[in-house]
C-alpha positions as CSV (number, residue, x, y, z in Angstrom):
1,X,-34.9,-39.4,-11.8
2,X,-37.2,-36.5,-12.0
3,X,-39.1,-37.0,-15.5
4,X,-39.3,-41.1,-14.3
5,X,-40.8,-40.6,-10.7
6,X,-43.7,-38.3,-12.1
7,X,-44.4,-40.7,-14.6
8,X,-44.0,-43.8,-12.1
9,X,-46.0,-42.0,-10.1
10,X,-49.3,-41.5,-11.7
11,X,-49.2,-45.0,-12.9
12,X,-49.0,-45.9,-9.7
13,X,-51.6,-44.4,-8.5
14,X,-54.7,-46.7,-8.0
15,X,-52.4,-49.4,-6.5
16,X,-51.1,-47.2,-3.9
17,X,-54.8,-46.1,-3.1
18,X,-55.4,-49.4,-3.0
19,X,-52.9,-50.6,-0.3
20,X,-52.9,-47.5,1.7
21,X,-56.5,-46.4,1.5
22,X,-57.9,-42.9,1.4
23,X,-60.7,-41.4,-0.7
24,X,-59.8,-39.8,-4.8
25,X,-57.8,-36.5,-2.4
26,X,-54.9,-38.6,-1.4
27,X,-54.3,-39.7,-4.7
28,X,-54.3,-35.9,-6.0
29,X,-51.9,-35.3,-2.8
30,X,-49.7,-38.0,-3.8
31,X,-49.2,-35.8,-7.3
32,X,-49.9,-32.5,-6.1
33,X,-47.0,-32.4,-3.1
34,X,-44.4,-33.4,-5.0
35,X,-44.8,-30.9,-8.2
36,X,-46.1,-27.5,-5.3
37,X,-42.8,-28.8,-3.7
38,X,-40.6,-29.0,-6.6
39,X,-42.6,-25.3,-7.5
40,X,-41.6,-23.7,-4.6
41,X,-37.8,-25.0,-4.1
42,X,-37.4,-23.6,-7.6
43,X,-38.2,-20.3,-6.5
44,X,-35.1,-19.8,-4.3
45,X,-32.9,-22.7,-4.9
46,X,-30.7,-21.0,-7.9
47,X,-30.2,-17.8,-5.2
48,X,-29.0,-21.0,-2.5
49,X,-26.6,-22.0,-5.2
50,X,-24.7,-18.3,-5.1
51,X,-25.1,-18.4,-1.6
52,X,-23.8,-21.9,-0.5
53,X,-22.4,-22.8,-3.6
54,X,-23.8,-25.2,-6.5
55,X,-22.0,-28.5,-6.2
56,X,-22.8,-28.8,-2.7
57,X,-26.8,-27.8,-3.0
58,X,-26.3,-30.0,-6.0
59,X,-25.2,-33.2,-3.2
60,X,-26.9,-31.9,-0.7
61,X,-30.6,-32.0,-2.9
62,X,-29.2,-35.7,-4.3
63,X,-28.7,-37.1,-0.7
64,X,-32.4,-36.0,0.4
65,X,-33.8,-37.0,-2.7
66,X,-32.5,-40.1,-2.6
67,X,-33.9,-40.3,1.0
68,X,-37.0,-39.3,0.5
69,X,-37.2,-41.8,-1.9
70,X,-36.4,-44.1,0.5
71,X,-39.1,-43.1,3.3
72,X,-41.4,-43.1,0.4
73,X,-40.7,-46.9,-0.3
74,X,-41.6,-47.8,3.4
75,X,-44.3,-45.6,4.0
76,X,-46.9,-46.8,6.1
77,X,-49.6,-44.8,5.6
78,X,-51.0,-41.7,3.2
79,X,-50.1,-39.0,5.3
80,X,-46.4,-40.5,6.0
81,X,-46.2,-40.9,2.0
82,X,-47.2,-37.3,1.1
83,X,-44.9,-35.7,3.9
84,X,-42.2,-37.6,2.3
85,X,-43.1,-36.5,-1.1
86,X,-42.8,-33.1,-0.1
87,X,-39.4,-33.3,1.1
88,X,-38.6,-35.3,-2.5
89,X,-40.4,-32.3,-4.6
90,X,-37.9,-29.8,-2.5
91,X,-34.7,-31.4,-2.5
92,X,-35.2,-32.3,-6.3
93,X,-35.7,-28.8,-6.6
94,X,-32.5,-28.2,-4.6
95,X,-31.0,-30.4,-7.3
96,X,-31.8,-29.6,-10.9
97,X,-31.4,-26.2,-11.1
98,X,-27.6,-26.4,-10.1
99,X,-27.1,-29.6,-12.6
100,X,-27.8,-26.8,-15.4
101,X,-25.9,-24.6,-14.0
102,X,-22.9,-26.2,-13.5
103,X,-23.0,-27.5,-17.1
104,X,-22.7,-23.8,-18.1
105,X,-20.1,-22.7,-15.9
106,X,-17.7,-26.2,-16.9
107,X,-18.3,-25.5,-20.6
108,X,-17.4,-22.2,-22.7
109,X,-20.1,-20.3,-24.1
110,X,-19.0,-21.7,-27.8
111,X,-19.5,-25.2,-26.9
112,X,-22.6,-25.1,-24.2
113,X,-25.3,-26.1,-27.2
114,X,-23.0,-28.8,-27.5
115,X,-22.9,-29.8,-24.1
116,X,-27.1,-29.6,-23.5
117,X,-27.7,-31.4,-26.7
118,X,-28.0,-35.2,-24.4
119,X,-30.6,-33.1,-22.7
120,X,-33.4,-33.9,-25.2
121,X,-32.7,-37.3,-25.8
122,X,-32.7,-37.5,-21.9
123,X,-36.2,-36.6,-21.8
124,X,-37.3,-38.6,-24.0
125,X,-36.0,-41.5,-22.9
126,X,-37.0,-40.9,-19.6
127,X,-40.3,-40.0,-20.9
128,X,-40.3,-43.6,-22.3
129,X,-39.0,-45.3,-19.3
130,X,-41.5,-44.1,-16.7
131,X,-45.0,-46.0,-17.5
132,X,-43.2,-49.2,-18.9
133,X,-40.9,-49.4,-15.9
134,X,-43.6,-48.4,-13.3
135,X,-45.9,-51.5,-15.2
136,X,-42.9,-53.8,-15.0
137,X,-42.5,-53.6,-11.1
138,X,-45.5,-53.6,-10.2
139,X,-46.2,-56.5,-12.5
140,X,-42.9,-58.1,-10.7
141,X,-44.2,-57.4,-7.2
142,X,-40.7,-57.7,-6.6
143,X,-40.1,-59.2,-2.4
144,X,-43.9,-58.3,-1.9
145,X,-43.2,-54.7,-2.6
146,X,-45.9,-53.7,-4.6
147,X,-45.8,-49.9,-5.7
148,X,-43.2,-49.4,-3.4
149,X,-40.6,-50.4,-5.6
150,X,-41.1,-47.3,-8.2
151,X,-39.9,-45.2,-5.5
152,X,-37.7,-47.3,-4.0
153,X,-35.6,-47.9,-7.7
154,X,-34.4,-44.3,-6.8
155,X,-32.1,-45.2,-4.5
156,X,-29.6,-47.3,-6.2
157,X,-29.3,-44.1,-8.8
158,X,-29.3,-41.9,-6.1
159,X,-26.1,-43.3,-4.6
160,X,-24.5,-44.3,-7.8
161,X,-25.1,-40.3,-8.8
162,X,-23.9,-38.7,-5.7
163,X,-20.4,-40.7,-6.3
164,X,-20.1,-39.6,-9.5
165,X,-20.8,-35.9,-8.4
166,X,-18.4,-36.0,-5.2
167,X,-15.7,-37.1,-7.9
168,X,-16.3,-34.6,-11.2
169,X,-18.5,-31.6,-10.4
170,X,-16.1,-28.6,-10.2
171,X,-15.5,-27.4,-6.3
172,X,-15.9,-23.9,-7.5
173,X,-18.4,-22.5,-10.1
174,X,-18.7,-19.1,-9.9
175,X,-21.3,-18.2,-6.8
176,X,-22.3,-14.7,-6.6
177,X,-21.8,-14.5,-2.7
178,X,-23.4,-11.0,-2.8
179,X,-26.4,-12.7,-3.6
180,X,-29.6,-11.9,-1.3
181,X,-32.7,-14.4,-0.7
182,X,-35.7,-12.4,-0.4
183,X,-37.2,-14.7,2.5
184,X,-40.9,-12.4,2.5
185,X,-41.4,-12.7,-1.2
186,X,-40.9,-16.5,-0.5
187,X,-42.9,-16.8,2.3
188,X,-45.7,-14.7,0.6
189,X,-45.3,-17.1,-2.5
190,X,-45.0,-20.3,-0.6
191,X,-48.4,-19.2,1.3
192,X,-50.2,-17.8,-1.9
193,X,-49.2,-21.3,-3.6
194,X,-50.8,-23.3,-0.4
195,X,-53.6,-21.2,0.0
196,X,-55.0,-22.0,-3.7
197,X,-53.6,-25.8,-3.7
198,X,-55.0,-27.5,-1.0
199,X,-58.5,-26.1,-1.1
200,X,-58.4,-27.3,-4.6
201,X,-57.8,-30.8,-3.4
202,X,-59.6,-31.0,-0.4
203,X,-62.9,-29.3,-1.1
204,X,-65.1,-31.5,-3.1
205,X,-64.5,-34.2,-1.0
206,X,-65.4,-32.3,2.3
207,X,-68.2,-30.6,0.0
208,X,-67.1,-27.3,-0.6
209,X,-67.4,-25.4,2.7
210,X,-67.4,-21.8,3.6
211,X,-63.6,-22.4,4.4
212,X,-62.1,-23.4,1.0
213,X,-63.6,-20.4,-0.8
214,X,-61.7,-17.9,1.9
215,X,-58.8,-19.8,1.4
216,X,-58.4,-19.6,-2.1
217,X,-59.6,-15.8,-1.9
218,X,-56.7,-15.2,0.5
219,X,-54.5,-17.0,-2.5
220,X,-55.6,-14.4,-4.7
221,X,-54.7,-11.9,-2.3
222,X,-51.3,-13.5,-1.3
223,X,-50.3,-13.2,-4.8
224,X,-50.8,-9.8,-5.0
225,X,-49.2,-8.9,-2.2
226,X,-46.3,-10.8,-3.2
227,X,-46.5,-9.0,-6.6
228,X,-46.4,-5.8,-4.9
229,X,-43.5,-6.8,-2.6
230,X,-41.2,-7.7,-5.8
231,X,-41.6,-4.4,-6.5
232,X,-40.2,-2.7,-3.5
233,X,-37.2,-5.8,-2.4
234,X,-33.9,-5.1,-3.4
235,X,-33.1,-8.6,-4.0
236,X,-36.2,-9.6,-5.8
237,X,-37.4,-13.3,-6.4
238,X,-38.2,-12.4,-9.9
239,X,-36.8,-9.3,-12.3
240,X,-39.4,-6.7,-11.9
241,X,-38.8,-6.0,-15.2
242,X,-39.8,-9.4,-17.1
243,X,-43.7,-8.2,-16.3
244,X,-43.1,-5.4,-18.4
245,X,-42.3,-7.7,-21.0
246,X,-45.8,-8.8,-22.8
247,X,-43.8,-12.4,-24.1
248,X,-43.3,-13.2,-20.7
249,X,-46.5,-12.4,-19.0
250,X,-47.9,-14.5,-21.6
251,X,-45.6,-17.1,-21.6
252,X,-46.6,-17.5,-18.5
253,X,-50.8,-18.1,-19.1
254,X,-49.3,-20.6,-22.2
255,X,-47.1,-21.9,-19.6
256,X,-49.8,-22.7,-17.2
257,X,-52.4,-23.7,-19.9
258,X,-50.5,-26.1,-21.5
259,X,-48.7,-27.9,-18.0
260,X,-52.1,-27.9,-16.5
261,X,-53.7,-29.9,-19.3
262,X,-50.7,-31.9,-20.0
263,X,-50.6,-33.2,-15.8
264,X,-54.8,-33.4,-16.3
265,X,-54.5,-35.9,-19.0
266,X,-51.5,-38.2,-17.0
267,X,-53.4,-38.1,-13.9
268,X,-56.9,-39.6,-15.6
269,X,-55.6,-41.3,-18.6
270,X,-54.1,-43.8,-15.7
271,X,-57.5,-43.8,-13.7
272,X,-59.6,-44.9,-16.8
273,X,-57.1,-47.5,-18.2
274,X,-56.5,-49.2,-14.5
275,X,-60.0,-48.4,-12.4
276,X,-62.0,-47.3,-15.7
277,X,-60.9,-50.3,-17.8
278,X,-59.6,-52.8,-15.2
279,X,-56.6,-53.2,-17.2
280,X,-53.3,-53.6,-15.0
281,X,-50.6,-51.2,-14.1
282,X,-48.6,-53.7,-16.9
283,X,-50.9,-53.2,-19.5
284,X,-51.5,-49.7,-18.6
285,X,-48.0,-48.7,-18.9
286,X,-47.4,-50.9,-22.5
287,X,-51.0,-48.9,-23.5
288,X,-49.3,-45.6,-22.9
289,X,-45.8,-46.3,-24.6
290,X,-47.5,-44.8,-28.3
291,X,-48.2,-41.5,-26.1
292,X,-44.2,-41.5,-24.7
293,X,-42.5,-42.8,-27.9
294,X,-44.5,-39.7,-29.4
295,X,-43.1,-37.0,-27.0
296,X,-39.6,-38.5,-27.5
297,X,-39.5,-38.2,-30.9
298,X,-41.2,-35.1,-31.2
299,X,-38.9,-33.3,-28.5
300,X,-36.0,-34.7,-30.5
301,X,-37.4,-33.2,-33.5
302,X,-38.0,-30.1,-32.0
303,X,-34.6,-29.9,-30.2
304,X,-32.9,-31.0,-33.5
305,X,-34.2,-29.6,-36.9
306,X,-38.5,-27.8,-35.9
307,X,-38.0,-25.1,-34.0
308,X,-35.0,-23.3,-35.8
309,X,-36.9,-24.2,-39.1
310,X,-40.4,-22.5,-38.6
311,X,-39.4,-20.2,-35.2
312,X,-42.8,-19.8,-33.1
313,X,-44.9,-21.9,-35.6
314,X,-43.7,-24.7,-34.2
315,X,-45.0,-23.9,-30.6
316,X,-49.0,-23.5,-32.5
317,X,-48.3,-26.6,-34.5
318,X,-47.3,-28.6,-31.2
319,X,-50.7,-27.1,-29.5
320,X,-52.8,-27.8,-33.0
321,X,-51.2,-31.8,-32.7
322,X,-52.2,-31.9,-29.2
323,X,-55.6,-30.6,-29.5
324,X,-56.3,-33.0,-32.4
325,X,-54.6,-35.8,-30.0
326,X,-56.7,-35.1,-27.0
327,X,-60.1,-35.0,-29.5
328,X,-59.8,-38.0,-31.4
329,X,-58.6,-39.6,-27.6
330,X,-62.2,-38.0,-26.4
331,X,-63.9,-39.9,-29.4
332,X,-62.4,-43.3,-29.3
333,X,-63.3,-43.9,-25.5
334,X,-66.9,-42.5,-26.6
335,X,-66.9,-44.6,-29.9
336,X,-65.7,-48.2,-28.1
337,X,-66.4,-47.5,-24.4
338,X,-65.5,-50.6,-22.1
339,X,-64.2,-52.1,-24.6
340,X,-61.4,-50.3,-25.7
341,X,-57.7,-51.8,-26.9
342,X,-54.7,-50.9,-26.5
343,X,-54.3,-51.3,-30.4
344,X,-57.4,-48.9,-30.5
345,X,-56.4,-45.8,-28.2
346,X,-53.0,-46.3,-29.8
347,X,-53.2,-43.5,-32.8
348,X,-54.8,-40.8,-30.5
349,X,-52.1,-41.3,-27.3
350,X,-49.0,-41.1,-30.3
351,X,-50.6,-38.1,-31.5
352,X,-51.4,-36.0,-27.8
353,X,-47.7,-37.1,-27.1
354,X,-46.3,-35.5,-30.6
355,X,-47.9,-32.3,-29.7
356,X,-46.4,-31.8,-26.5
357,X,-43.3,-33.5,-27.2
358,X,-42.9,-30.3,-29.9
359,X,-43.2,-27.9,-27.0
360,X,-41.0,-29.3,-24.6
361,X,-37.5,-27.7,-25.4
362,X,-38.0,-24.3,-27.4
363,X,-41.2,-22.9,-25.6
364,X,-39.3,-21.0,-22.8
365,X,-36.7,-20.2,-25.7
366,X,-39.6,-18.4,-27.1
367,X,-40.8,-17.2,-23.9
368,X,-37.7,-15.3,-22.9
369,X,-36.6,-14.1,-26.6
370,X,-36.5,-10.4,-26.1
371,X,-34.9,-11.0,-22.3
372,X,-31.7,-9.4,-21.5
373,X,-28.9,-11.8,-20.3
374,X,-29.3,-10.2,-17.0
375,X,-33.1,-11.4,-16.7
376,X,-33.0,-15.0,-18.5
377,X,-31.8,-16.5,-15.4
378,X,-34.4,-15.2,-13.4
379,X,-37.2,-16.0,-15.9
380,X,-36.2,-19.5,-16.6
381,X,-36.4,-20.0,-12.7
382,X,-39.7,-18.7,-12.9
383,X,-40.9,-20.4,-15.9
384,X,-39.9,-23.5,-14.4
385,X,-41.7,-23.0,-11.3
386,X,-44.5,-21.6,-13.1
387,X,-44.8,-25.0,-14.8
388,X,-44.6,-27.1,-11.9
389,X,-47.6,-24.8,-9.9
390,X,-49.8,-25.3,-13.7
391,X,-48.9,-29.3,-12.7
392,X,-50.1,-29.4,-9.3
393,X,-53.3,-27.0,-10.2
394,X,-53.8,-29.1,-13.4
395,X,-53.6,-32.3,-11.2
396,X,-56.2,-30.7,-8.1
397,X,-58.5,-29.1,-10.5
398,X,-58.6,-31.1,-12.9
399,X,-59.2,-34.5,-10.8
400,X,-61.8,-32.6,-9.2
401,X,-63.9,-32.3,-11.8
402,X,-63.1,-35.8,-12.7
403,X,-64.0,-37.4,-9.8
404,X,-67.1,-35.6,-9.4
405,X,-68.0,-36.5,-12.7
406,X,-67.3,-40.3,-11.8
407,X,-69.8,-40.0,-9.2
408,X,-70.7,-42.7,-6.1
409,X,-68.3,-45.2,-5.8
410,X,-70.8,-48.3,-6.4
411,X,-72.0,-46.6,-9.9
412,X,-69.2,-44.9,-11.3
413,X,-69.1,-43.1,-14.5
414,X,-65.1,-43.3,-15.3
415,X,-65.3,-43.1,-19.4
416,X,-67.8,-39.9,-19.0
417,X,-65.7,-38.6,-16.3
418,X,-62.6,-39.0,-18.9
419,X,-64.4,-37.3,-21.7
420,X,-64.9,-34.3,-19.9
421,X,-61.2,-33.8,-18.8
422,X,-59.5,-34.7,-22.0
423,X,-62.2,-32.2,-23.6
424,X,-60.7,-29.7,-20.9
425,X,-57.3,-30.4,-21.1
426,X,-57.9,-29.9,-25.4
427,X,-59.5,-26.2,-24.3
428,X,-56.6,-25.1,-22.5
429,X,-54.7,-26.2,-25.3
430,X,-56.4,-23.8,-27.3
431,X,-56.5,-21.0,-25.5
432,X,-52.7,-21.5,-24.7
433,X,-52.5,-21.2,-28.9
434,X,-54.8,-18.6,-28.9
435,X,-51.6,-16.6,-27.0
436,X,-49.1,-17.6,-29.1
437,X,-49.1,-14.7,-31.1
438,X,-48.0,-12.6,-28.1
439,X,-44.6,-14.3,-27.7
440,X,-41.3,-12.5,-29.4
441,X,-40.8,-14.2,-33.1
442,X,-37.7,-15.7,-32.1
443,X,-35.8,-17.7,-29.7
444,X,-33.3,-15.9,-26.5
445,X,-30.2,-16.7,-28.0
């Protein structure tokens, strides 16, 4: 439900712009407030799970998503939409992180591999799914709905899922009820997060006044206070001690690199196929399947044979495949313009989609492979979180610069505009390789 509604998302984007009006910000907003969301409830929702115990955060995040899903579905304007994907990034983050959990408590440690090995084919699936199921309904326009069917598909799943988990998720799965939230390196977080976000989003279109600059100054500073807080709690969001640990302060950059470019790339690819192209949300989402077949069978790859095989290698040869994606993407727009084909863009989008589909699993193995058992929790939390805040930073500043660069509305420049990010995203995705090297030579085991 997750992987689909970002994908569904995105696609969906010009026709909800469309219906609901708004300037290029509320599409950002529609992106942006569901990943900062999802960022933030990541931060403390695996401390929740000791605290009020897993399989009932687990219900109690599947309820509001489901919800959410709903009030997204009959949302009658922009704002009302964005409040509600707030409240779906959150309880989704309520959600996941005690799905995986859970798995590791029901399973023994011999046989947990085992049990995570559908988690691959999951995502790739899913990463299928999303831009040829978000095509299909709006293609269907099923009862009038338009785009709010994409969100409105959750809720079926939503219901059938929260049966299911009343009837088989253990009652008791080993909470730590001494557990501690540490509610002022969250707020401090929470406000650092805001403070850099929605200056991102807002500013161009307002013009960039004196305001956005202090706010994203105070971001800065947020962030280190919150840095120095960790330090002194006693119940810290994070393990002081994975910043002492030069894998893990890197892994973070690559991290935030690579989910920036990679959320950069969605975001636009669907604003030049639909409002670049004029090419429907039906044709857009068939155009993309070559880009999510690749990152299906390249996570299944990676998850299956890649990764154990060449160990970090396989993290620069994802980034080198992406790169090379993202270029010869950059040249075919520039070599056929307007009159691009699916058939055309085809080889560059399976390509991009390869290199990030190798990533997907074993880079925060990588990440956290000198991390003690104690602080792999912690760091996957963060990791996870970090790559949802490289999303929504990806998605603000990197459809800044695009619609800037597509200029007034009545001569827009959408395939130059495109060039320019997808030659972006491919320079994060170097300097994310550039780090590589920095990372232990193995995977946490």
């Amino acid at each position: 439900m997750d992987l689909i509604d970002t994908s569904v998302a995105a696609l969906a984007g010009p026709s909800i712009r469309a219906d609901l009006g708004g300037g290029p910000m509320t599409l950002q907003w529609v992106l942006s407030a569901y990943t900062a969301a999802f960022a933030l409830g990541l931060v403390t929702s695996g401390r929740l799970g000791d605290l009020l115990g897993r399989r009932r955060l687990f219900l109690l995040g599947m309820t509001g998503f489901t919800l959410a899903s709903l009030a997204c579905g009959f949302a009658p304007g922009p704002g009302f939409l964005i409040g509600a994907r707030v409240f779906q990034g959150l309880f989704g983050a309520a959600m996941i992180p005690q799905g995986i959990a859970l798995v590791k408590v029901v399973f023994p440690p011999e046989r947990l591999r085992e049990a995570l090995m559908p988690f691959g084919p999951i995502m790739g699936l899913a990463t299928v799914a999303g831009p040829i199921l978000a095509g299909w309904l709006l293609h269907l326009n099923l009862f009038g709905s338009e785009w709010r069917s994409i969100f409105l598909i959750n809720v079926p799943f939503g219901v059938l899922a929260g049966l299911l988990a009343l009837r088989v998720l253990p009652r008791h799965s080993g909470e730590d009820r001494s557990a501690r939230l540490d509610l002022r390196g969250v707020g401090l977080l929470t406000a650092a997060s805001a403070l850099l976000i929605v200056p991102l989003i807002q500013g161009r279109e307002l013009g960039w006044p004196v305001w956005t600059y202090v706010l994203m100054a105070a971001g800065v500073v947020a962030f280190v206070l919150f840095a120095r807080s960790e330090r002194r709690s006693s119940h810290p969001v994070i393990a002081p001690s994975l910043f002492a640990k030069r894998g893990f302060v890197f892994g973070l950059l690559i991290t935030g690199g690579f989910y920036a470019s990679l959320s950069g790339f969605v975001l636009v690819v669907n604003l030049l196929l639909q409002s670049g192209l004029g090419w429907t949300p039906l044709r857009s989402g068939f155009a993309l399947l070559p880009w999510a077949a690749g990152t299906a069978i390249a996570t299944l790859l990676s998850g299956a044979a890649l990764a154990a095989k060449l160990g970090r290698a396989s993290l620069r040869l994802g980034l080198v495949i992406a790169v090379a994606g993202l270029l010869a993407l950059w040249w075919s727009i520039a070599h056929w313009g307007a009159a691009s084909t699916s058939w055309q863009l085809a080889p560059a989008l399976f390509v991009t989609g390869a290199g990030s589909g190798l990533l997907f699993i074993p880079l925060f193995d990588f990440i956290l492979g000198d991390a003690t058992p104690e602080e792999a929790g912690s760091g996957s939390g963060m990791l996870n979180a970090a790559q949802q805040f490289a999303g929504a930073i990806g998605v603000a500043a990197l459809g800044t610069v695009f619609f800037a660069r597509v200029g007034p509305a009545a001569t827009p420049s959408w395939i130059p505009a495109a060039e320019l990010v997808f030659g972006l995203c491919a320079g994060l995705c170097l300097v994310a390789l550039a780090l590589v090297g920095f990372l232990p030579k193995h995977t946490a085991h």
